[in-house]
LOMIRO-756262 format. One record per residue (C-alpha): residue in one letter; x, y, z negated. Coordinates in steps of 0.5 Angstrom, whole numbers, padded with zeros to 4 digits, always signed. Layout:
<recs>
aXYZ ...
</recs>
This chain:
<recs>
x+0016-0062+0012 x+0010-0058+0009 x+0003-0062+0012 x-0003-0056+0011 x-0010-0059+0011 x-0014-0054+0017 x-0018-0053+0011 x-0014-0050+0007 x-0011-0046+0013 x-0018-0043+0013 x-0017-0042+0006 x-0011-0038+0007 x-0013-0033+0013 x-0020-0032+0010 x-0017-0029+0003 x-0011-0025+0008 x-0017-0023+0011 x-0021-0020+0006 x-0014-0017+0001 x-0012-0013+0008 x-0020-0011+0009 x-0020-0009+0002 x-0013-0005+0002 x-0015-0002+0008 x-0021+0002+0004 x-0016+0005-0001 x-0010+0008+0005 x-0009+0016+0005 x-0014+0020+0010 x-0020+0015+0010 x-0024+0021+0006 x-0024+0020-0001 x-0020+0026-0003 x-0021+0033-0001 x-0020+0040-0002 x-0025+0040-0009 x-0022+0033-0010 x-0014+0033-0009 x-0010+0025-0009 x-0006+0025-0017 x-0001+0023-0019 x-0004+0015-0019 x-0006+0016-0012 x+0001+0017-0009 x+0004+0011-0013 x-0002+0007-0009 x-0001+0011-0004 x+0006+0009-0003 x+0005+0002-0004 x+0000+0002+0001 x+0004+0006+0006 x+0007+0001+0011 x-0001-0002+0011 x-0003+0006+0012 x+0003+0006+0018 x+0000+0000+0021 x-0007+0002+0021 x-0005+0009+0023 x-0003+0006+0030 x-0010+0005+0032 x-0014+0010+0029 x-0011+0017+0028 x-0015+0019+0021 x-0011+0015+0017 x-0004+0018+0016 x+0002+0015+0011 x+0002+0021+0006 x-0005+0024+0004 x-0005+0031+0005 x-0010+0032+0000 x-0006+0033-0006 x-0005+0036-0011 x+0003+0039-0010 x+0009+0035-0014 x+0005+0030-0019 x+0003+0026-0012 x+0010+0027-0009 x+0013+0024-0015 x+0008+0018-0016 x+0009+0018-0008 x+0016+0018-0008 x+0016+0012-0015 x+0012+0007-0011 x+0017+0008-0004 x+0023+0007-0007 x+0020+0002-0012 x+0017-0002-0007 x+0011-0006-0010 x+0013-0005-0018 x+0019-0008-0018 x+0025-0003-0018 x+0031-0008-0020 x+0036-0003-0022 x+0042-0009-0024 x+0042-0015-0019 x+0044-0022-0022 x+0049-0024-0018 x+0049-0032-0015 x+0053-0037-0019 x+0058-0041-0013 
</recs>
């Protein structure tokens, strides 16, 4: 079995920690695209990575949704709809299969 020192336990959750605090100021409806400055088509691919994060965050405070509704029409669907499907920028069209 794998020994964890308490130190680098620490380590682990204060870097957890800071990554999902600094994922968190970038989810849709926190306020940085408007109607003057709708979200692209690069906003909906981040936008797409981050909407399970959104979803979680989403319970708890009712500004931020999954989907940015300040958008500039198709291009930020089609990025949104890229990183869904894709997942975090690994889409695998062709799966090796496992040698028995």
């Amino acid at each position: 079995m794998l020994k964890i020192g308490r130190f680098t336990l620490l380590l682990i959750l204060i870097l957890v920690t800071a990554v999902a605090i600094l994922l968190a100021g970038c989810v849709p409806g926190d306020g940085h695209n408007t109607a003057d400055k709708p979200a692209g088509f690069f906003w909906g691919i981040w936008h797409g990575w981050m909407a399970p994060i959104s979803l979680l965050i989403g319970i708890f405070d009712s500004k931020i949704r999954v989907y940015e509704i300040f958008n500039n029409g198709w291009t930020y669907d089609f990025g949104f709809y890229i990183a869904i499907i894709g997942g975090f920028g690994s889409i695998s069209l062709v799966r090796k299969k496992s040698k028995k």
